[in-house]
Structures are given as structure tokens and as C-alpha cells.
N, C-alpha and C positions, 0 to 999 in steps of 0.2 A: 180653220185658219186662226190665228193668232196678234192678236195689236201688241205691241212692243213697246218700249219708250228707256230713253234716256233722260237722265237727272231728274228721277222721280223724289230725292229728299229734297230739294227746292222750294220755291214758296208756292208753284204752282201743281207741284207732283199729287201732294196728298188731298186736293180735291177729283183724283181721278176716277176712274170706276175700278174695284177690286180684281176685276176681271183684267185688267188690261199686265201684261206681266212686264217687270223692272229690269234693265239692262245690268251687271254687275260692274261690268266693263266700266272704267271710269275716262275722261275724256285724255289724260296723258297715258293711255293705254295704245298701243301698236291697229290698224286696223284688221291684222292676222288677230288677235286677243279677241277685238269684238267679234268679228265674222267667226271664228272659233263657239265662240259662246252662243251667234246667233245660231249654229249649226247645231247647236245641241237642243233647241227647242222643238218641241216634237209637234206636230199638225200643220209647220209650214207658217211663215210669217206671212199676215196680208196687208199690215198698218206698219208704221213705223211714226210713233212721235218722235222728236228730239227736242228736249228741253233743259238739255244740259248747259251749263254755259260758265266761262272764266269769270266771276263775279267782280273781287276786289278792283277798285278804279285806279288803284297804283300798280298792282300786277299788269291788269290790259294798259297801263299806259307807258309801261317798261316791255309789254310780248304784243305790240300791236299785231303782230301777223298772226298771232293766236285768240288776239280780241274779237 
């Protein structure tokens, strides 16, 4: 099985362990694009991080429903 994770270039991705594999999928992507992607991982996901997230404080305060 396989750990996973989203928004591994962040401030907190690149303390993680090299084992853990990075989502391409980026968060304005379709959930068919991610599920796609995670489909093609081979051994089966058993983790899932998400640490992606909308940063800028004028973008989330212009797309609250995406903040």
C-alpha cells in the first residue's frame, strides 16, 4: 500500500518522507483528473495526506467557497 499526498511544494511538503508519493493533480483540477491519477498508482493507496491549499489572502477573500 501506498501514502499519497497533496500540495507537496508547500511549506510543509518537503519535510516529508521520500517514500510517501506526490499528487500531480493540482487543486483546480476536476475530481475525475485526481481519481484518474490516483488510479494509476500501483499497490493500492492506504494514506492519503492533503496539504494542498488556496494560499493568497486576496484570492480566498475574493473565492470564499474555495477558501
Amino acid at each position: 500500500m501506498v501514502t499519497v499526498c497533496t500540495g507537496r511544494t508547500g511549506s510543509v511538503g518537503p519535510f516529508l518522507s521520500s517514500s510517501i508519493v506526490s499528487l500531480k493533480t493540482r487543486l483546480e483540477a476536476t475530481s475525475d483528473e485526481m481519481a484518474a491519477e490516483l488510479e494509476g498508482i500501483g499497490g493500492g493507496v492506504s494514506s492519503f495526506i492533503h496539504l494542498a491549499a488556496l494560499v493568497p489572502v486576496k484570492l480566498c477573500e475574493e473565492n470564499p467557497e474555495r477558501a
